[in-house]
ZAMARGU-4260 file (C-alpha; in steps of 0.2 Angstrom, whole numbers, plus 5000, padded with zeros to 4 digits):
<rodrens>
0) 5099/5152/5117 | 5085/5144/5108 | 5081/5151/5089 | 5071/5166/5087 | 5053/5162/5085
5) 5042/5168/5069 | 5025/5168/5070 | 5022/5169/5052 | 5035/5161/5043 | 5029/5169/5025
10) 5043/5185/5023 | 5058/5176/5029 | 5055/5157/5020 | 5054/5167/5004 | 5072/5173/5004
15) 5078/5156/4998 | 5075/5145/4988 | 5072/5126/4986 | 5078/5111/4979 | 5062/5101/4977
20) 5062/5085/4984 | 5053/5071/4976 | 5051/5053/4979 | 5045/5052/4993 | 5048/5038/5004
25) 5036/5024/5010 | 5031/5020/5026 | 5037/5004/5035 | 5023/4992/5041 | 5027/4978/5053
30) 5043/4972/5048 | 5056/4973/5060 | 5065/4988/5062 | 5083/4986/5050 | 5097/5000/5047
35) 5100/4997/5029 | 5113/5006/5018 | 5112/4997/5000 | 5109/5008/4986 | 5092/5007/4979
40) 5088/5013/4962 | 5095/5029/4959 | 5108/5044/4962 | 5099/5047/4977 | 5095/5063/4974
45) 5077/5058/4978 | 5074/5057/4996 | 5071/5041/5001 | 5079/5032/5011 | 5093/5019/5007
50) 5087/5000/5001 | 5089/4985/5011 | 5087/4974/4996 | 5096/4975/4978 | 5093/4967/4962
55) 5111/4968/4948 | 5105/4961/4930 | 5119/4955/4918 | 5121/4944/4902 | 5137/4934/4897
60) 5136/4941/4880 | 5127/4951/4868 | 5115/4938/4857 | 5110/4943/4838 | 5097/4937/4832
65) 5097/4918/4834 | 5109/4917/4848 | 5108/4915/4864 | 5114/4922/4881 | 5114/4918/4898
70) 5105/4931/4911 | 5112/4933/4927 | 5101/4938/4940 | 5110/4943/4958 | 5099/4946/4973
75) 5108/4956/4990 | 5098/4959/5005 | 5105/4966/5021 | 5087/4959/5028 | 5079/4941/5027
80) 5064/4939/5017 | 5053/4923/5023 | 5042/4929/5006 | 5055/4937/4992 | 5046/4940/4975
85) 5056/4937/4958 | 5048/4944/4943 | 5059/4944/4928 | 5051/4955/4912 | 5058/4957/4895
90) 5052/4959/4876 | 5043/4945/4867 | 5059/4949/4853 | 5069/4938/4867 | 5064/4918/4872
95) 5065/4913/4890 | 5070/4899/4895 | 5067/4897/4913 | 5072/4880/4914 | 5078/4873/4931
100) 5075/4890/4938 | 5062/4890/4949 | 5053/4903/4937 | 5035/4902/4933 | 5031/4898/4915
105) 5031/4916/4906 | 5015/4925/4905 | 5012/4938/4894 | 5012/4959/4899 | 5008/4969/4886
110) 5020/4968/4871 | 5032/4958/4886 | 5033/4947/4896 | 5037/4939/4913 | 5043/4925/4923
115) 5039/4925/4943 | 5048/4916/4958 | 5042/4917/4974 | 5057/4911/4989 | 5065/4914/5006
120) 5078/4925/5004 | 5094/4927/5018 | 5106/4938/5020 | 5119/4930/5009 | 5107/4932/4995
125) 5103/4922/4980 | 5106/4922/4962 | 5095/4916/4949 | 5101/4913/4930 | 5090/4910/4914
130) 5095/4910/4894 | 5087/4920/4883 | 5087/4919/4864 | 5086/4934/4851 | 5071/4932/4839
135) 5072/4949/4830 | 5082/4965/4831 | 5080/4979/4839 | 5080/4987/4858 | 5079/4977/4872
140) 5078/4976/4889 | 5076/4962/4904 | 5072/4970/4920 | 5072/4961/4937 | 5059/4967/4951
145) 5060/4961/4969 | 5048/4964/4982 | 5042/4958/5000 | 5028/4950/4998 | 5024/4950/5019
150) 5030/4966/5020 | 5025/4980/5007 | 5040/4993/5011 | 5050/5001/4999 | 5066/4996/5007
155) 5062/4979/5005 | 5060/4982/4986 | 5072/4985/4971 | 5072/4987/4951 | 5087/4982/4940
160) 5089/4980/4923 | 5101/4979/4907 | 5097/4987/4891 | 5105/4983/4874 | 5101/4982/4856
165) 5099/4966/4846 | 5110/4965/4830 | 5104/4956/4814 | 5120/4946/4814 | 5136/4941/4825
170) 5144/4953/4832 | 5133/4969/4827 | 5124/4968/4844 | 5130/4983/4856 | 5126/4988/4874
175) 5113/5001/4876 | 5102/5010/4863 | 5104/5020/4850 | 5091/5036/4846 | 5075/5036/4853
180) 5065/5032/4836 | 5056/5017/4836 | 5045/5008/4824 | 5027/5007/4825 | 5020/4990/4832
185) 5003/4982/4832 | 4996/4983/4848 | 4987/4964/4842 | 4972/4956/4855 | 4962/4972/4861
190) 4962/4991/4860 | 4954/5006/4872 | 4937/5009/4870 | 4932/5029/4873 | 4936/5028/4889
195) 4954/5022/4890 | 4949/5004/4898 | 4952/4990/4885 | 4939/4982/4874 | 4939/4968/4862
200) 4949/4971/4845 | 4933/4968/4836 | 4924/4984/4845 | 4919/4995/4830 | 4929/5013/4828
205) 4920/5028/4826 | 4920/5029/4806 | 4932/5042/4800 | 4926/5058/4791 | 4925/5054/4773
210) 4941/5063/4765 | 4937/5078/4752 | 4940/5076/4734 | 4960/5079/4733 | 4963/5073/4750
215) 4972/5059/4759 | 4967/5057/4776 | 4978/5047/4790 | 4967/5038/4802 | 4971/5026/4817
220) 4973/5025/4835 | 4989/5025/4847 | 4990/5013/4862 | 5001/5013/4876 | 4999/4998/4889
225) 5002/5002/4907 | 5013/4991/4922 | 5000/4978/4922 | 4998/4974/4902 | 4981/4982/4901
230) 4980/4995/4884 | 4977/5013/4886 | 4972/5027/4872 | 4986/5037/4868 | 4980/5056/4872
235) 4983/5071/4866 | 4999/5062/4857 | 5006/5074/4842 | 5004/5066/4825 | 5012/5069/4809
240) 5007/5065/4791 | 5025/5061/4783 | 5025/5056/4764 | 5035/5058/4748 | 5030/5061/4730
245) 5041/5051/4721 | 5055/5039/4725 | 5068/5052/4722 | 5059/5066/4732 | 5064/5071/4749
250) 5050/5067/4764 | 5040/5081/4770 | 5028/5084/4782 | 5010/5085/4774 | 4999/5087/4790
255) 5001/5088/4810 | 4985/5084/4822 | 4983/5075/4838 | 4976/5061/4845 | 4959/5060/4853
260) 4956/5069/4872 | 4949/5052/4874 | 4950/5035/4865 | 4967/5042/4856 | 4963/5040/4839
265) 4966/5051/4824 | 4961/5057/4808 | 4973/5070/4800 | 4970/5075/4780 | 4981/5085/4770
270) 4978/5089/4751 | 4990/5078/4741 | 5001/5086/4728 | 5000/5073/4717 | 4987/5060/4711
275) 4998/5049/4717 | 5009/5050/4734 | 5023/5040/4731 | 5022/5033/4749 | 5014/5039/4764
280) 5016/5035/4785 | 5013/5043/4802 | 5023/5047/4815 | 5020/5051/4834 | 5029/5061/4845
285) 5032/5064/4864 | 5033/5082/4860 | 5018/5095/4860 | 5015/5115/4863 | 5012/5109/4882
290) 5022/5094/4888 | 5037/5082/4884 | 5046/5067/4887 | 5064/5066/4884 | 5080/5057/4885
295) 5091/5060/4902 | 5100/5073/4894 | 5085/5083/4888 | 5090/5083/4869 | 5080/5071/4861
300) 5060/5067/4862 | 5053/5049/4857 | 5044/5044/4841 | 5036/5031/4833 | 5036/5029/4815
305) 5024/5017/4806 | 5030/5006/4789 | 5025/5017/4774 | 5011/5015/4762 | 5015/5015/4745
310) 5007/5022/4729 | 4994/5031/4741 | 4979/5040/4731 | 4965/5053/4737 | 4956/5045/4751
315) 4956/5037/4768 | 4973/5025/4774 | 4970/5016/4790 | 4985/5016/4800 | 4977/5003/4812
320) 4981/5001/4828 | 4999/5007/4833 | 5011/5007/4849 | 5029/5010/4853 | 5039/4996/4856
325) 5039/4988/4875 | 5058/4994/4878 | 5051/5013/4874 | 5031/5010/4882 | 5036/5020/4900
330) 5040/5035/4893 | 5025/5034/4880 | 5013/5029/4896 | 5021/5044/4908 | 5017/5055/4891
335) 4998/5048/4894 | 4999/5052/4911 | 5002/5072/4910 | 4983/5072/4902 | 4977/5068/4919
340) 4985/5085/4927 | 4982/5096/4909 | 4962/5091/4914 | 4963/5101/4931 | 4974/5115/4928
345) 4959/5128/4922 | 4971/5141/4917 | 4958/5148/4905 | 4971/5147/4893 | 4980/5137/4882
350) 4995/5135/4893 | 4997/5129/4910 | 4996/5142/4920 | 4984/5159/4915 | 5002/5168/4916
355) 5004/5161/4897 | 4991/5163/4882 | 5004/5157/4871 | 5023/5150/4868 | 5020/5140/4882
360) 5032/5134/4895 | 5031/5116/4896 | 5032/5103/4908 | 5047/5092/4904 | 5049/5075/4908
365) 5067/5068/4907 | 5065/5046/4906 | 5076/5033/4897 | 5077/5013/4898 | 5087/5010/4910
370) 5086/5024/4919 | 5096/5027/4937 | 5094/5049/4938 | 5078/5051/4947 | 5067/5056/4957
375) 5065/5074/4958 | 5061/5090/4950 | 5073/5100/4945 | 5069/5120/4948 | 5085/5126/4940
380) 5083/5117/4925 | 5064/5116/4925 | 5061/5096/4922 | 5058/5082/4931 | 5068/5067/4928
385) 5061/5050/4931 | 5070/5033/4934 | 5066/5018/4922 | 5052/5010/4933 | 5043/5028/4940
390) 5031/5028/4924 | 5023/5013/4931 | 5015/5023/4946 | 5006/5038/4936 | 5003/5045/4953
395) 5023/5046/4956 | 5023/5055/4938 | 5009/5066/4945 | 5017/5070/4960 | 5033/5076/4951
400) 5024/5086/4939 | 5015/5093/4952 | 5031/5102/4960 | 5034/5107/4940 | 5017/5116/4941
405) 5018/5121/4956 | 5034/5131/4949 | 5025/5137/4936 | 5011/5146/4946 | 5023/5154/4957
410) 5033/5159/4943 | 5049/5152/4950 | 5049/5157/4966 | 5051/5142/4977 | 5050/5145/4999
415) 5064/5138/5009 | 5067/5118/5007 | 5068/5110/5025 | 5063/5094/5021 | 5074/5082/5032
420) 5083/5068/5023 | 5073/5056/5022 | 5055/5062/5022 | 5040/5054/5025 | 5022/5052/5020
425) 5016/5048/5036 | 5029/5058/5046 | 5033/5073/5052 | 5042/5082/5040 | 5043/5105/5041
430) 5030/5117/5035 | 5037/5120/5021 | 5041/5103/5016 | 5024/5097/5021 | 5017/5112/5010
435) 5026/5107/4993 | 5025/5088/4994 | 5008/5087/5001 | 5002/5099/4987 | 5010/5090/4973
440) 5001/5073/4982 | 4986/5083/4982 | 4987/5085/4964 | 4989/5066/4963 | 4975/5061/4972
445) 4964/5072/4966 | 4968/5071/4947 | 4967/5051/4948 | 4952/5053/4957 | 4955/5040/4970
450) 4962/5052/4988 | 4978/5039/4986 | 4996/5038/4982 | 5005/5021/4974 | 5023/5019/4973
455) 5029/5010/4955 | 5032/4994/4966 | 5012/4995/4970 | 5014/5001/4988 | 5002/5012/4993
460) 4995/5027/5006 | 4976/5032/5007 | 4979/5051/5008 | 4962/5054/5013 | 4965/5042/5032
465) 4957/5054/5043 | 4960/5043/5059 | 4972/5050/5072 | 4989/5046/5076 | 4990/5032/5089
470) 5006/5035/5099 | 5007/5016/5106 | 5011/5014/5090 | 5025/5018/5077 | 5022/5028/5064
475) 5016/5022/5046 | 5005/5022/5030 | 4992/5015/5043 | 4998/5025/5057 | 5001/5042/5051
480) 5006/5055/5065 | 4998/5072/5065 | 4996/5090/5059 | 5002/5102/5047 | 5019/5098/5046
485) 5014/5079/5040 | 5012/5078/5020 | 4998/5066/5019 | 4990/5076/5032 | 4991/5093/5021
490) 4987/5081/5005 | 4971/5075/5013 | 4965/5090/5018 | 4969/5100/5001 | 4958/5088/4992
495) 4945/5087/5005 | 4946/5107/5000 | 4943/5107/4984 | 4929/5092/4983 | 4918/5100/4997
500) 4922/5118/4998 | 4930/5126/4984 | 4923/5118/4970 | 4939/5111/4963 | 4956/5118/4964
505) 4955/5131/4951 | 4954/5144/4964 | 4968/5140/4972 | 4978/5138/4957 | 4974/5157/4954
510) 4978/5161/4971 | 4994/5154/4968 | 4997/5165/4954 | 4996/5179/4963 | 5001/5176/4980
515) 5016/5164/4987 | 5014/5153/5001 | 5026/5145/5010 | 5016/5134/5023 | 5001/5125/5021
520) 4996/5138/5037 | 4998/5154/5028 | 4990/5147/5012 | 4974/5142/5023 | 4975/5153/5037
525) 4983/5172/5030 | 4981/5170/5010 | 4966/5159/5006 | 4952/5175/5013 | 4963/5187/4999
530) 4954/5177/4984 | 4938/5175/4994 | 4941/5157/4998 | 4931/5146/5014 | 4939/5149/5030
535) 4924/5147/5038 | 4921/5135/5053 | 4915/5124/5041 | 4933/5124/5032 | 4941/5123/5047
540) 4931/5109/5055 | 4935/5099/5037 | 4952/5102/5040 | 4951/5095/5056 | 4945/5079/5052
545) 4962/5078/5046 | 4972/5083/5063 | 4976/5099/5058 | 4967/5109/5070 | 4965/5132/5064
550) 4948/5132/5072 | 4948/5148/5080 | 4931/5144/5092 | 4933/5135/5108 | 4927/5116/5105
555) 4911/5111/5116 | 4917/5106/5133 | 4935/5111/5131 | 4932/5130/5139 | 4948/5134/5131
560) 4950/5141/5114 | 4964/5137/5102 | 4973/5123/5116 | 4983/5115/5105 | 4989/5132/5097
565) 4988/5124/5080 | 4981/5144/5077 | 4994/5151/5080 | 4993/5165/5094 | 4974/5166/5090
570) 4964/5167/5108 | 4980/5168/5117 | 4988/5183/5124 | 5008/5181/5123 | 5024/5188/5129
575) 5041/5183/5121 | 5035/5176/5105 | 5032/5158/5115 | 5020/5149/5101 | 5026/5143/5086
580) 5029/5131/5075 | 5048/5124/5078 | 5054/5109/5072 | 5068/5109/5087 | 5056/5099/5097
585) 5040/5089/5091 | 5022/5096/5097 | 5011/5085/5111 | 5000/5086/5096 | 4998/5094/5078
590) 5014/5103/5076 | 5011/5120/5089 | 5014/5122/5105 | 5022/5135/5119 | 5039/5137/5120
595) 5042/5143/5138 | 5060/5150/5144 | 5075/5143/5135 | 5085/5160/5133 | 5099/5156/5147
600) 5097/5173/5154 | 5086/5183/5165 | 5067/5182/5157 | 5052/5181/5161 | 5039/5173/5147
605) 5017/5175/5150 | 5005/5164/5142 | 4988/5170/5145 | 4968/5168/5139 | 4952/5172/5147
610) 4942/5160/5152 | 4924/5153/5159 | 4922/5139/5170 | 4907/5132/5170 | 4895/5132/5182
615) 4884/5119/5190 | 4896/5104/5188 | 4902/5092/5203 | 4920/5099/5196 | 4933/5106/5185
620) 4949/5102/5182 | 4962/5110/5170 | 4972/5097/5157 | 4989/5102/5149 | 5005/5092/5144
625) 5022/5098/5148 | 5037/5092/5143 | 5055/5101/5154 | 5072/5103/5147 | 5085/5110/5156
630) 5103/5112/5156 | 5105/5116/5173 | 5109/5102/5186 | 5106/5096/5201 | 5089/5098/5214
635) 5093/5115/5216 | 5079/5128/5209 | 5085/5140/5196 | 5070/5140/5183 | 5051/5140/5184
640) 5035/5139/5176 | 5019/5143/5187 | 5002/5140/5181 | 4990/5153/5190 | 4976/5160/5189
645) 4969/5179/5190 | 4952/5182/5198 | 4949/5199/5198 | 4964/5209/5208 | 4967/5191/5215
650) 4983/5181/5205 | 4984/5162/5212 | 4997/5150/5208 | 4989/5132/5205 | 5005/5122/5199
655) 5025/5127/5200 | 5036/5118/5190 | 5056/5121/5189 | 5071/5114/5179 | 5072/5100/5196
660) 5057/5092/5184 | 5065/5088/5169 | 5053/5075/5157 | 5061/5065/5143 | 5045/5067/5135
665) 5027/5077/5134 | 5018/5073/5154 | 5000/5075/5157 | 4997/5088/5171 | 4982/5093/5176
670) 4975/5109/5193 | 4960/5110/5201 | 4947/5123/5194 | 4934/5120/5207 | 4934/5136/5216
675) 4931/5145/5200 | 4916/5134/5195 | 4903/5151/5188 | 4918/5163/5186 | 4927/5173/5169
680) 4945/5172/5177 | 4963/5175/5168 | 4973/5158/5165 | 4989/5161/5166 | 5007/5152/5164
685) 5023/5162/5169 | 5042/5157/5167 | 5056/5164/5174 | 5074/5160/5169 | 5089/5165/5179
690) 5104/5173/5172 | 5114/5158/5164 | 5108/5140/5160 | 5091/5138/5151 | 5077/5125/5153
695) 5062/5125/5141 | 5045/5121/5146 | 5035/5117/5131 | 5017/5116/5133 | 5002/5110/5123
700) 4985/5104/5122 | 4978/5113/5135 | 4958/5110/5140 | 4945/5110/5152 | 4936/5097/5157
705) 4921/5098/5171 | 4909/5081/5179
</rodrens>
């Protein structure tokens, strides 16, 4: 018996809840089509789908300062790669040498950098070894990207690394890190200008506010630099004023601030104690009143501490330009990020959400080097944790932080999860699925400003690709299929929402506050009007543009309303609850259709609309697609579907189907309207079922088209 169908999902997805998935996995392009089952990076916890390539770093030893070690690089690939790309990235506290290798020559990244390779890569794999030598202590890490140059797919790329401290001398070296304090470093070469992108280190900095008499005032900028080595200001970053009065007096904390909204520079006064602070210094942290970064296991935010001045009077101390250390700069950078999402979430408060006014609940971030526990948000212990790479693509960190949101305007309530394992950006996923993860992409795309999503590894999916599935061809980031069940689909048209109808989205984070949606439909279609919100034609056309089709009047020259039943019921009259949404079998198009029979007992199911024919055309004809699946066997006829029409007292059966026609797929049918050209008549489609056995007819996209 097939599953009871609801026409509005809304009541019975609420009575679970949802384990939020999260990194999402990319589409395939062109490269041939490969099972693979090597573990990427990762628990897997995330839902994307196993790796075809991996990448295993390891030293021979563990160098102190003036030793060296040799790095072992091992490549596997159940997949050959005619264009593999090596990069290989550590701190400029280690000295490559790349000799024989096949390596590039290293350029620099930042505070690191990086040595590239580009080979053939077989099955049996390759391994690649350098030596590096320690030139100061201190946290360090090399990492190991690989990547398909031909063939931009996450499958076909993978992140290793090994992290360990430098010791001063032999033997005090150790595997992994210790705390997550690290000393300031001069960012050296450029810094942000206002508006985050770099400029020359000799551009002039706003002159800080003189300090008052009495006062010492910390002033200075903070800097992250992103994947690529380009500097960023460091926004909104908490800082403290730390000093001592004498040399035997404990530190304090003289004076907290934050850094600039926008070029991430500070100026933080406090009134000395004494004529003469005994020393003085400044340090940042990954924790304010609204977000954090952590370690993995949640305890412990990052810092950076600068060296201390000493023998500080009343007046002005430059601080310079300070950064973490590259081994820390991701969780820094993903700290940058969250400013992007804290600029759209018009709360009206000073929280996130206009539930809160004050002790806010933050958005927590869990990162460490090294890191293998991620993708995902957690909804039980309210934080996202992120592997070691994710910080690289701030749209990945938006995206998580989006379902973190997204829990903190529903205030906890999460609908159903059914997202299938993996799930797609470009496929068809389940409404509710679609929903979340194309809401938290939304918030992506629109937040960066750019309509797109881009993986760590630099793969990429233009969310706002409004062109229609083409089913000669298999789906992917360039072929995305269609509907409201598809993430990008519900992505795109979110954002297409709030830059030409709604004004931004801060009307529908307070409908979000006060109503729960569990389908992108019942947010647009059932919620939406409560707030006031468009659901015009006009909101509806937009929609369309991205294949999700809720318009409610008939399109001109299809002479049938709602075809594609991507409206649910709207237009149609029904018996047995035959439109939905299921995800047993796939719509024709969209995610709709009419689910005919399929009880495996006496039924009868009706499907029926009023329609016009036109008149004055050389001829009509009626267009649906019909897919049959039957248990029964054999020629004989147990099950039916008729397509007639009503004219007044007169019922006329244009078409009859039965379970002797099965389809392995959707069939384009079409009847002749000619002898209702100038007539209002009853379409009408009718199934019958006998007592044991079912066969479903599933229709959809039905039209009229006249010559």
């Amino acid at each position: 018996m097939k599953p009871v169908r609801l026409l509005t999902l809304g009541a019975a997805l609420a009575l679970g809840a949802a384990v939020v998935p999260v990194t999402i996995a990319a589409a395939t392009t062109k490269a041939p089509s490969t099972t693979c089952s090597l573990a990427g990076p990762g628990n897997h916890r995330d839902e994307s789908a196993p790796g075809c390539v991996a990448a295993d770093v390891a030293l021979d030893r563990l160098p102190a300062v003036g030793e060296s070690a040799t790095v072992t690089v091992r490549l596997r690939s159940q997949v050959a790669l005619d264009s593999a790309r090596l990069s290989i990235r550590l701190p400029q506290s280690l000295r490559l040498d790349a000799a024989g290798s096949g390596l590039s020559a290293p350029r620099t990244v930042g505070l690191d950098q990086a040595a590239e390779q580009t080979f053939a890569l077989t099955t049996r794999g390759r391994t690649v070894t350098v030596r590096v030598t320690a030139l100061a202590a201190g946290p360090a890490q090399i990492q190991a990207d690989l990547t398909d140059a031909a063939h931009a797919d996450q499958t076909r790329s993978a992140h290793g690394s090994t992290v360990f401290t430098v010791g001063e001398k032999a033997g005090g070296s150790h595997q992994g890190l210790v705390g997550t304090d690290s000393a300031a470093v001069d960012a050296g070469g450029t810094r942000p200008a206002a508006n985050g992108r770099t400029a020359p280190l000799t551009t002039a900095a706003p002159k800080a506010p003189s300090a008052a008499a009495g006062q010492i005032c910390a002033t200075g900028q903070f800097t992250v630099a992103d994947k690529t080595g380009t500097w960023l200001a460091g926004r909104n970053i908490p800082v403290a004023v730390l000093g001592r009065t004498t040399s035997s007096a404990g530190q304090q904390t003289y004076a907290t601030g934050l850094t600039g909204a926008t070029d991430g520079r500070y100026n933080v006064c406090f009134t000395a104690p004494v004529t003469t602070m005994y020393s003085v210094q400044v340090m940042f942290t990954t924790d304010s009143s609204v977000w954090r970064v952590t370690d993995n296991a949640g305890a412990n935010t990052y810092t950076v501490t600068t060296a201390a001045r000493t023998n500080v009077p009343a007046g002005t101390v430059d601080f310079g330009t300070t950064s973490p250390t590259s081994t820390y700069m991701r969780g820094w950078h993903a700290f940058d990020t969250l400013n992007l999402l804290w600029g759209i979430r018009a709360s009206g408060t000073n929280c996130w959400t206009a539930r809160e006014t004050a002790n806010c609940t933050k958005i927590t971030l869990h990162w460490q080097p090294g890191s293998t526990d991620g993708t995902y948000f957690d909804p039980d212990g309210r934080y996202v944790a992120l592997e070691d790479a994710d910080p690289d693509s701030e749209h990945l960190v938006l995206h998580e932080s989006g379902h973190h949101f997204m829990d903190l305007l529903y205030n906890r309530w999460w609908p159903v999860f059914d997202c299938p394992d993996p799930h797609y950006l470009h496929k068809r996923s389940g409404p509710t699925c679609a929903w979340t993860e194309g809401f938290a992409n939304a918030i992506t795309g629109y937040a960066k400003g750019d309509g797109m999503f881009y993986w760590p590894d630099g793969e990429s999916v233009n969310l706002m690709n409004t062109t229609p599935f083409d089913p000669s061809r298999p789906a992917s980031r360039d072929n995305i299929e269609d509907g409201d069940q598809v993430e990008c689909r519900v992505a795109g048209s979110i954002i297409d929402l709030w830059r030409r109808t709604d004004n931004g989205p801060a009307a529908t984070f307070d409908l979000m506050r006060r109503y729960q949606s569990s389908t992108f439909r019942e947010w647009f279609n059932d919620d939406r009007p409560l707030t006031g919100l468009d659901t015009s034609a006009t909101a509806r056309n937009l929609v369309y543009t991205h294949t999700i089709d809720y318009r409610t009047t008939t399109p001109p020259g299809s002479g049938i309303a709602n075809g594609g039943f991507e409206s649910g019921t709207a237009n149609w009259t029904i018996t047995g609850g035959v439109v939905g949404n299921w995800t047993n079998y796939p719509a024709q198009q969209g995610s709709w259709y009419a689910w005919m029979g399929g009880n495996g007992t006496t039924n009868t199911d009706t499907l029926t609309q009023q329609i016009t024919v036109p008149s004055g055309v050389s001829s009509a004809t009626l267009n649906y697609y019909l897919r049959i699946v039957t248990e029964e066997t054999g020629p004989t006829v147990y099950d039916t579907l008729k397509v007639q029409v009503v004219d007044g007292s007169t019922t006329t059966t244009l078409a009859t189907y039965s379970n002797a026609n099965p389809s392995g797929g959707y069939v384009a049918r079409t009847v002749n309207l000619n002898n209702y050209r100038g007539r209002t008549v009853t379409l009408k489609f009718v199934s019958s079922e006998d007592s044991s056995l079912r066969t479903d007819f599933l229709l959809d996209t039905v039209s009229l088209s006249t010559t």
